[in-house]
NUVOLUM-146188 format. One record per residue (C-alpha): residue in one letter; y negated, x, z negated; residue number from 1. Coordinates in nm, 3 decimals. Each point is the difference from the previous one (the first is absolute). Layout:
! NUVOLUM-146188
FIDO,A,Y,X,Z,NUM
...
! end
This chain:
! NUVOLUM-146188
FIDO,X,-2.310,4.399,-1.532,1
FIDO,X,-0.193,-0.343,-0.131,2
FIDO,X,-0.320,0.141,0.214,3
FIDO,X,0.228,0.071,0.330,4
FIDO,X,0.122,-0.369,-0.042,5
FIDO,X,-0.302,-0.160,0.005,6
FIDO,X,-0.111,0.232,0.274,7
FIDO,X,0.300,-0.128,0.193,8
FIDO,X,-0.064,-0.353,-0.034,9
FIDO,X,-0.361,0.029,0.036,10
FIDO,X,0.093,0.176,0.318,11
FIDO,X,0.254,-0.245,0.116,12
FIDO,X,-0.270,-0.288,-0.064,13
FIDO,X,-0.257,0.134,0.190,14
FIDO,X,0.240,0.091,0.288,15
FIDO,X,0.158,-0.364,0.046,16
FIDO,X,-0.347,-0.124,-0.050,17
FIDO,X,-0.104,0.185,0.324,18
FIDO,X,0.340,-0.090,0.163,19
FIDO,X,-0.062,-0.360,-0.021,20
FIDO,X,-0.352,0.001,0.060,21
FIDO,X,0.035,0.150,0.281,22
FIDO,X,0.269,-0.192,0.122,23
FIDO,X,-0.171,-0.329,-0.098,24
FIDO,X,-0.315,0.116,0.214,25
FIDO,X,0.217,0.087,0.317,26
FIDO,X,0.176,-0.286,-0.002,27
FIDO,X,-0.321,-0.264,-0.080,28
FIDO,X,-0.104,0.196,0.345,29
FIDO,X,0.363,-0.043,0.185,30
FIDO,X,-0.001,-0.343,-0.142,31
FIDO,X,-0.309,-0.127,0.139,32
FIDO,X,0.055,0.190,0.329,33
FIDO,X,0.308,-0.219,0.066,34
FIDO,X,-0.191,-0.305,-0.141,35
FIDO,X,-0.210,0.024,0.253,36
FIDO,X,0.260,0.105,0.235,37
FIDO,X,0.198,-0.340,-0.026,38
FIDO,X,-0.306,-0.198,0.008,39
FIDO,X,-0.077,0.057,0.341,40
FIDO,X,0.351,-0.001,0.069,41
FIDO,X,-0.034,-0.379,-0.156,42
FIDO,X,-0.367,-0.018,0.189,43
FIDO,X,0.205,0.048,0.328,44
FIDO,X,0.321,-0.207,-0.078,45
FIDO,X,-0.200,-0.273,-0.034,46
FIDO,X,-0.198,0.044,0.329,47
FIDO,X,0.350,0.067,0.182,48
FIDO,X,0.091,-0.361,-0.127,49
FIDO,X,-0.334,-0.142,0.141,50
FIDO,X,0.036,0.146,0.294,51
FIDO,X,0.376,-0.134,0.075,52
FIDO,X,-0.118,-0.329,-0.158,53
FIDO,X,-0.262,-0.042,0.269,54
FIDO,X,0.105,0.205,0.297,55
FIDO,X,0.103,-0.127,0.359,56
FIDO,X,0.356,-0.032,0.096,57
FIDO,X,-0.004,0.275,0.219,58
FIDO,X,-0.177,0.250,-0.199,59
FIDO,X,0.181,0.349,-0.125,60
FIDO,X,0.103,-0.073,-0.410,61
FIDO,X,0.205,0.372,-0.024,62
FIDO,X,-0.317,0.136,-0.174,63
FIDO,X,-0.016,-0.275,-0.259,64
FIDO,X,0.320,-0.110,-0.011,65
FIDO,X,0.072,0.361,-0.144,66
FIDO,X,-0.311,0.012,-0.259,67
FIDO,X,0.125,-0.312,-0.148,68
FIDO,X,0.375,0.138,-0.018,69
FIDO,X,-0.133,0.339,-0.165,70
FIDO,X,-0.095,-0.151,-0.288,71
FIDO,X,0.340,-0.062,-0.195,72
FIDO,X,-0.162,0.056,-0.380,73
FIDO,X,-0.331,-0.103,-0.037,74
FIDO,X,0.065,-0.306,-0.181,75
FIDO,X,-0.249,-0.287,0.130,76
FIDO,X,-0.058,-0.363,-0.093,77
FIDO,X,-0.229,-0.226,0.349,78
FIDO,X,-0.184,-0.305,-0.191,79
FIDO,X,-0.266,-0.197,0.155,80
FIDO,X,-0.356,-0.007,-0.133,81
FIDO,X,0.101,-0.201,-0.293,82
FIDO,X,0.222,0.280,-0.102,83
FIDO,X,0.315,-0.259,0.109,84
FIDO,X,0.302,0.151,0.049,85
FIDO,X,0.100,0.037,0.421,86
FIDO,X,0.210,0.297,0.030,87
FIDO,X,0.175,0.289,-0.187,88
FIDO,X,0.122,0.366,0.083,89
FIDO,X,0.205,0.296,-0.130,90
FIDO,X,0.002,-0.188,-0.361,91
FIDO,X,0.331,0.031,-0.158,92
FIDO,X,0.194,-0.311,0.091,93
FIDO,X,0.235,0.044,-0.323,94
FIDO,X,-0.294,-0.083,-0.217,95
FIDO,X,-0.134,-0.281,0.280,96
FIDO,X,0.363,-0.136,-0.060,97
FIDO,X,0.029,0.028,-0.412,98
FIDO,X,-0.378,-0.130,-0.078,99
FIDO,X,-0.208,-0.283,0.149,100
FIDO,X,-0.348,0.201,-0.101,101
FIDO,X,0.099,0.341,0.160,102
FIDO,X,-0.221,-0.058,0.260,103
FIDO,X,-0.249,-0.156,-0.189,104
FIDO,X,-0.022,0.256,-0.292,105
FIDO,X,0.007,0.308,0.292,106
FIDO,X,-0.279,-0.196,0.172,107
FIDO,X,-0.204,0.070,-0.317,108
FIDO,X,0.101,0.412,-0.018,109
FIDO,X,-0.102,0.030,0.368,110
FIDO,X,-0.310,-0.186,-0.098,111
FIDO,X,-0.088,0.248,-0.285,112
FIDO,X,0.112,0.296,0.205,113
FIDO,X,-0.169,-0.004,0.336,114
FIDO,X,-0.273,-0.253,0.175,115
FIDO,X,0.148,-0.196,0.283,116
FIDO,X,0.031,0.072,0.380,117
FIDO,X,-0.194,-0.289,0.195,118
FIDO,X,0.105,-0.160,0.342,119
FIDO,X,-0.269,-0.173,0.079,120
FIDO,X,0.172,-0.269,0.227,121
FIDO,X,-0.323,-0.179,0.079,122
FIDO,X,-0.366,0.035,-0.027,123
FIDO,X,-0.156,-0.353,0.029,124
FIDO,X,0.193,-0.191,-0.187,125
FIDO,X,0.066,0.294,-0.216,126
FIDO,X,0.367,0.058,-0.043,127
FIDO,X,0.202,0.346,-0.128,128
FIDO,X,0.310,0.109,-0.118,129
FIDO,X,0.001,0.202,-0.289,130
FIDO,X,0.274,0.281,-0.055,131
FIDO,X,0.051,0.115,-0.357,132
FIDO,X,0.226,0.326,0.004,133
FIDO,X,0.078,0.229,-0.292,134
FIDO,X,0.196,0.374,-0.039,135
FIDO,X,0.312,0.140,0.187,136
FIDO,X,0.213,0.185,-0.191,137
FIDO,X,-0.113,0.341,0.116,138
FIDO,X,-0.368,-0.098,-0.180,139
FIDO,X,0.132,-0.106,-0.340,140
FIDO,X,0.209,0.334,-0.010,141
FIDO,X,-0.302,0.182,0.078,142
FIDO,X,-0.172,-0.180,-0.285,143
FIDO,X,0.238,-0.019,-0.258,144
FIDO,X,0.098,0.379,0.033,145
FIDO,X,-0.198,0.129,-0.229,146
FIDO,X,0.163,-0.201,-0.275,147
FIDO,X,0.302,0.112,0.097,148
FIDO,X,-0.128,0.363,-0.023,149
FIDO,X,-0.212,-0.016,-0.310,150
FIDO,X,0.366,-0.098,-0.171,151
FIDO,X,0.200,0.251,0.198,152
FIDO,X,-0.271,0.248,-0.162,153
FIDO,X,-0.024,-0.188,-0.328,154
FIDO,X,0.384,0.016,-0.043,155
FIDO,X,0.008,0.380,0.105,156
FIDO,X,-0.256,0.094,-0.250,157
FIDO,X,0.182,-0.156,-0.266,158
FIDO,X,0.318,0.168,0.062,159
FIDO,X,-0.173,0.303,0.019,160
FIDO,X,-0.148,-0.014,-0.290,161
FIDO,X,0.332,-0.103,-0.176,162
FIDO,X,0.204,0.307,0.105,163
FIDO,X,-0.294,0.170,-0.157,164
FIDO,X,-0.017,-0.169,-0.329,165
FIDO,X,0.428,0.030,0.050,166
FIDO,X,-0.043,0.383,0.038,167
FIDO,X,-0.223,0.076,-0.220,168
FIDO,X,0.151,-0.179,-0.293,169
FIDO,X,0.365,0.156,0.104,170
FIDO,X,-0.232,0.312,-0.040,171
FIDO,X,-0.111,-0.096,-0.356,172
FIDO,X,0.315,-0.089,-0.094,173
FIDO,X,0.104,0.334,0.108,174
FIDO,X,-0.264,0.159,-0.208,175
FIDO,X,0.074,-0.203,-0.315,176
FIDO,X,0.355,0.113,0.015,177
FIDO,X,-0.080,0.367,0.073,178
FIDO,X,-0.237,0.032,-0.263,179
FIDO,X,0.229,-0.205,-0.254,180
FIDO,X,0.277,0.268,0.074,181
FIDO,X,-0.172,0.280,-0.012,182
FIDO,X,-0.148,-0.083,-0.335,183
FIDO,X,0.334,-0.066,-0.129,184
FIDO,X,0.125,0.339,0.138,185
FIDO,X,-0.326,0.145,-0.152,186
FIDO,X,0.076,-0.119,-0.335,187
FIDO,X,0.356,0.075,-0.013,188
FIDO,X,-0.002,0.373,-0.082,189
FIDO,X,-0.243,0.021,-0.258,190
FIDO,X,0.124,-0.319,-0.174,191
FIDO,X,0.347,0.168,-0.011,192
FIDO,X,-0.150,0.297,-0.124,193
FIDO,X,-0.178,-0.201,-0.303,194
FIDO,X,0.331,-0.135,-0.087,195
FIDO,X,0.119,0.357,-0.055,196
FIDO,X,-0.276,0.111,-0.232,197
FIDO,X,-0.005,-0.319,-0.170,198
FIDO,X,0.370,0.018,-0.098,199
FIDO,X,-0.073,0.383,-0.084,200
FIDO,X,-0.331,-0.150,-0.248,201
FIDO,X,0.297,-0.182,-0.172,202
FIDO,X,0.188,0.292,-0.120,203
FIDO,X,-0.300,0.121,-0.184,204
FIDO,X,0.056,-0.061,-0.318,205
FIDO,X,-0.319,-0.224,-0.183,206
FIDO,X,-0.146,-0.094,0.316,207
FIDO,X,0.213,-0.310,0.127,208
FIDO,X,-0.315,-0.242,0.018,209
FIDO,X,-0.206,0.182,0.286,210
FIDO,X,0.351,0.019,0.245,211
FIDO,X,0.064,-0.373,-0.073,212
FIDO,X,-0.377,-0.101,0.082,213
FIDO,X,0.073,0.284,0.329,214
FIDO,X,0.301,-0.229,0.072,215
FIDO,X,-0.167,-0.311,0.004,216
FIDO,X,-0.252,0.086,0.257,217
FIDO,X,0.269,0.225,0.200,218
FIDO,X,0.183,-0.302,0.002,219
FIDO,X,-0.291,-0.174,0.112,220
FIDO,X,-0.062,0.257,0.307,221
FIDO,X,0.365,-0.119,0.069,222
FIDO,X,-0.053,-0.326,0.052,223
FIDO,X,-0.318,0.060,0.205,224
FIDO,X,0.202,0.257,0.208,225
FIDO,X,0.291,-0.286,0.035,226
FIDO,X,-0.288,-0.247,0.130,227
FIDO,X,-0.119,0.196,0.249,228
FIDO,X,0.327,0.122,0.136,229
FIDO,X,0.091,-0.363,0.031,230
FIDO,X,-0.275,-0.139,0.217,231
FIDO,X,0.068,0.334,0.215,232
FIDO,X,0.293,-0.180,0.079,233
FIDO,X,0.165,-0.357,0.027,234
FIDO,X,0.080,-0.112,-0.355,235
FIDO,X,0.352,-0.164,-0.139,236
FIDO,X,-0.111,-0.319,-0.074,237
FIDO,X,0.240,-0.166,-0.311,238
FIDO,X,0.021,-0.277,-0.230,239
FIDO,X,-0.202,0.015,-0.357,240
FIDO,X,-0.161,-0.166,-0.267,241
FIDO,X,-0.393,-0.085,0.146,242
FIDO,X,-0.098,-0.126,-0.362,243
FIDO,X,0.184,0.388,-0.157,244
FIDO,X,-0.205,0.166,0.229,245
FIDO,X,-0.327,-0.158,-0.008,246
FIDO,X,0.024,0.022,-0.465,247
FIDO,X,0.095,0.375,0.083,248
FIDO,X,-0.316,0.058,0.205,249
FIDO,X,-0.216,-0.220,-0.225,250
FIDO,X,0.135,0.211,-0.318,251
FIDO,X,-0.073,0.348,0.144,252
FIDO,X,-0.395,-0.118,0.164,253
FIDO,X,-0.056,-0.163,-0.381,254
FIDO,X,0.115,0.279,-0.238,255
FIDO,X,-0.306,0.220,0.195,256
FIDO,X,-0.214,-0.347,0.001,257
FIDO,X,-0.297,-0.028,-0.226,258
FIDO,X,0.073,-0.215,-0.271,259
FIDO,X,-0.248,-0.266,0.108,260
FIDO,X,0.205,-0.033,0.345,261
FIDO,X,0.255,-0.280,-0.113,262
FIDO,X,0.277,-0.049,0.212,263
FIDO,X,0.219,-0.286,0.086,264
FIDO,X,0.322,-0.132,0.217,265
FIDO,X,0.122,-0.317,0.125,266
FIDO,X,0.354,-0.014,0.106,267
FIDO,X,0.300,-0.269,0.016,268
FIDO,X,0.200,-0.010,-0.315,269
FIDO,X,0.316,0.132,-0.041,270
FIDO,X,0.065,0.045,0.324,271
FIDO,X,-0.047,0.297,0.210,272
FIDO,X,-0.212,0.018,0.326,273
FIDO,X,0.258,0.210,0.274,274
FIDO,X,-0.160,0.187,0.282,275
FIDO,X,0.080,0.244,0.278,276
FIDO,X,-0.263,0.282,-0.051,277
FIDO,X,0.005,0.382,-0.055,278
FIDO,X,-0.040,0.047,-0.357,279
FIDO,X,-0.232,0.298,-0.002,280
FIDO,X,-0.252,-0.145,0.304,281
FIDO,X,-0.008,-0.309,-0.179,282
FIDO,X,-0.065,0.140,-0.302,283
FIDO,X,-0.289,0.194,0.116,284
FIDO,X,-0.173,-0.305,0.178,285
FIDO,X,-0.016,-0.174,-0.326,286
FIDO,X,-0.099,0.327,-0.123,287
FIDO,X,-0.305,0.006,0.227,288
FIDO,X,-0.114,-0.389,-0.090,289
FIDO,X,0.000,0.047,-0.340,290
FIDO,X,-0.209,0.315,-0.047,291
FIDO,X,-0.240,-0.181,0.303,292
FIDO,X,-0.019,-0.276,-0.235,293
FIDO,X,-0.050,0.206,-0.318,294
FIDO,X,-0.296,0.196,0.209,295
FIDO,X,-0.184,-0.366,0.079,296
FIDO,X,0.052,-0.094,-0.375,297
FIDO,X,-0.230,0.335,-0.086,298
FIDO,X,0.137,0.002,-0.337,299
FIDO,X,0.046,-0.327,-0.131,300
FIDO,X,0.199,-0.339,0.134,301
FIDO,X,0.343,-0.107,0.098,302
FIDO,X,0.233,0.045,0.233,303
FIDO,X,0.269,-0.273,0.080,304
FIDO,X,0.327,-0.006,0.206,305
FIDO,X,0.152,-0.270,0.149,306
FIDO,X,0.356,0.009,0.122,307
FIDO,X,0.107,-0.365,0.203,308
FIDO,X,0.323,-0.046,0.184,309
FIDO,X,-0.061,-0.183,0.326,310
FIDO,X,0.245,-0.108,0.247,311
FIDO,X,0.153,0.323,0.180,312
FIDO,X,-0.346,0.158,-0.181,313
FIDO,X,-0.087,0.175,-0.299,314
FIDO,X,-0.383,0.005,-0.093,315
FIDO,X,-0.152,0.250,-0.160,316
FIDO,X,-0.400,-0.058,-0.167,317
FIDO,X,-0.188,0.242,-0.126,318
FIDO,X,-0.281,-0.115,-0.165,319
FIDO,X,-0.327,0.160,-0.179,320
FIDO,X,-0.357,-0.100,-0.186,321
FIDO,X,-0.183,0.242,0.159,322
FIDO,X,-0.296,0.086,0.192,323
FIDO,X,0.196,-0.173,0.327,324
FIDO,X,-0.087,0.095,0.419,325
FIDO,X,-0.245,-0.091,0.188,326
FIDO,X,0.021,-0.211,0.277,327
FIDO,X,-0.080,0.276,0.232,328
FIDO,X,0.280,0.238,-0.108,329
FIDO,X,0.311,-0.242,-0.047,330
FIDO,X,0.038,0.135,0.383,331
FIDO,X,-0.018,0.320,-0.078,332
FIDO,X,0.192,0.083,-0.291,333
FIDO,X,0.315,0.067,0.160,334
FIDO,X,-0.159,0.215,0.216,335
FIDO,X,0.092,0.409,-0.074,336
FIDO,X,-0.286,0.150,-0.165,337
FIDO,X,-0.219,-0.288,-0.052,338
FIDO,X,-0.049,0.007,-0.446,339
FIDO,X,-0.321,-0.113,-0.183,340
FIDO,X,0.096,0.230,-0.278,341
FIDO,X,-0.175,0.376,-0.009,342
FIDO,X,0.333,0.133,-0.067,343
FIDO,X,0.283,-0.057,0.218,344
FIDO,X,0.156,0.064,0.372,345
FIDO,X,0.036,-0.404,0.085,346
FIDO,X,0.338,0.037,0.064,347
FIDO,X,0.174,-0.232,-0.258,348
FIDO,X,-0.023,-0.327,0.164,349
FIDO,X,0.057,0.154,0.273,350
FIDO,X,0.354,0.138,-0.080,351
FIDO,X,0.062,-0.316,-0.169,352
FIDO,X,-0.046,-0.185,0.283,353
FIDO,X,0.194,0.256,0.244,354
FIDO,X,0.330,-0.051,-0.261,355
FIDO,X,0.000,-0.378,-0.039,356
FIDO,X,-0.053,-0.093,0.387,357
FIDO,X,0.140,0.331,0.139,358
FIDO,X,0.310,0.012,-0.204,359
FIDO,X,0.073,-0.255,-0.168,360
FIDO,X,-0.088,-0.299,0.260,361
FIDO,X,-0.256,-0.170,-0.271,362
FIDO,X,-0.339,-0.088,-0.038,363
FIDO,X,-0.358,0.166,-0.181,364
FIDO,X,-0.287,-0.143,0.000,365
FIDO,X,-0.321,-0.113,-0.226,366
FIDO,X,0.123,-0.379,-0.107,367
FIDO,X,-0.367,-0.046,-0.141,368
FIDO,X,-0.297,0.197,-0.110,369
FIDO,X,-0.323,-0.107,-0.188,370
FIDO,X,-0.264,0.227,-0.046,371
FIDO,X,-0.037,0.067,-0.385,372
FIDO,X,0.289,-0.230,-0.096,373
FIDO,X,0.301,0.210,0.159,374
FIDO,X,0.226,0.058,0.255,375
FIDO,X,0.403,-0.127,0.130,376
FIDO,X,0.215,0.235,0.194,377
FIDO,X,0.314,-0.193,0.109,378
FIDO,X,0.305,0.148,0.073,379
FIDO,X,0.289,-0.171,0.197,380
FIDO,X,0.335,0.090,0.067,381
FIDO,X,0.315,-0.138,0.137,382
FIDO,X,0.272,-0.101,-0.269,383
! end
């Protein structure tokens, strides 16, 4: 699926790479086609003006008369040779009327965008008009299109490419819940079945401390069973004690702790610290930090919780000595199947993750991490 993405975009890329550079290289050509177009359309405007300018009364002005009424956008500024100001056309008289250097500042754009038109009035003395002139409206469409298009393009891609990344994680989500059910439903029947010879174990006379170790881990099954049937599904989220389930966690991960693990938690005082969550999911993310943490400690540290009550917040640290992330794999350890140990699916985090921002609204992430001083997971939820 990951390699048809990035086929998909690479394919998507290339193809609105050739759509705009082809489109840029037609219309450079149409664009200079019609600049040289209204040039001579400019070349002969002028000449039509000469030529009514210094005809004879009687002589036939149709012909020029209608080459200088043709050109009704080509925007054109007459100054003498000392670039003074003598006469003005097709400029837009609402910006003539609201600012005193309109003509003046388009004077300087004409100047940058095209070399004059001379009307060379006399030879000897010297004398010429000069006629500065600069794009109709049909030119700087022509020019500016491919803007337009390269967003059009850019802004199709990228909708694209977010109904993909939509689908694909409606997909996952899909997945995660089928194979969460299923699991459940796998489990179900022989952990029933357990129960039944466990409770038979008991009525065997001499033999009541192998059954009540059977029950423990049955028991445990259970709960694991319980978990996964509840991300297959949208969890009841209700009011407990953050601080009674966090000691709860802590006391199970430390009785099967080496004894030079030493574990702490920081709480407020006498007061509990209420949250919406699903008991079970919760417990299990916690579940997942600690025993990460124990991992990095390899044997010896500590391991520290943190419980803060924010405003409309409660703020979960969980904080080891150990061996700590690199910089390179912060990013990735959220990811499913990405571990560093040589044992292990890389699905913890993972699942953490999916429970506090998928159902439960909050927030997981590495707070801090220091290679070979230890690593902060932070967990936030609403109050």
């Amino acid at each position: 699926m990951l390699r048809q993405l990035i086929n998909l975009r690479t394919g998507l890329a290339l193809l609105a790479v050739a759509i705009v550079s082809g489109t840029i290289f037609y219309s450079n050509l149409l664009a200079k086609k019609i600049e040289s177009e209204e040039r001579e359309k400019i070349s002969q405007w002028v000449e039509a003006n000469k030529f009514i300018a210094s005809s004879p009364e009687n002589a036939d002005l149709a012909l020029a008369s209608q080459i200088q009424q043709q050109n009704a956008d080509i925007p054109i500024i007459q100054t003498n040779e000392e670039d003074s100001i003598i006469d003005t056309r097709n400029l837009d008289s609402a910006g003539i009327r609201s600012s005193k250097n309109y003509i003046k500042k388009k004077l300087a754009e004409f100047k940058s965008a095209h070399p004059p038109i001379l009307l060379i009035l006399s030879k000897e003395p010297y004398v010429a008009d000069k006629y500065y002139y600069g794009d109709s409206v049909l030119l700087k469409q022509v020019k500016y299109y491919p803007l337009v298009q390269l967003l059009i393009v850019a802004l199709f891609i990228f909708i694209t490419l977010y109904a993909i990344s939509t689908r694909n994680k409606s997909t996952q989500n899909q997945v995660w819940a089928g194979m969460a059910k299923e699991t459940a439903h796998q489990l179900g029947t022989p952990i029933s079945s357990l129960e039944g010879w466990v409770e038979m174990l008991k009525e065997v006379n001499g033999n009541l401390s192998i059954p009540t170790e059977m029950e423990k881990d049955v028991k445990r099954l259970k709960l694991i069973s319980d978990r996964f049937g509840k991300i297959g599904s949208t969890p009841k989220l209700e009011e407990y004690n953050i601080t009674d389930q966090v000691e709860k966690m802590v006391g199970y991960i430390k009785r099967r702790a080496p004894d030079k693990v030493n574990f702490t938690i920081e709480a407020p005082e006498n007061k509990p610290v209420i949250a919406k969550i699903s008991g079970p999911l919760f417990d299990w993310v916690i579940e997942n930090l600690l025993k990460n943490a124990l991992d990095a400690l390899e044997g010896k540290g500590s391991i520290s919780v943190k419980i803060n009550e924010r405003p409309g917040h409660v703020v979960i640290d969980v904080i080891d000595s150990g061996k700590g992330i690199s910089k390179q794999n912060i990013a990735k350890v959220f990811k499913p199947g990405f571990t560093t140990k040589k044992r292990g699916w890389g699905l913890g985090l993972s699942l953490s993750k999916r429970i506090v921002e998928k159902y439960h609204k909050g927030q997981l992430y590495v707070k801090s991490s220091e290679t070979g001083k230890g690593t902060t997971f932070r967990i936030i939820l609403n109050a």
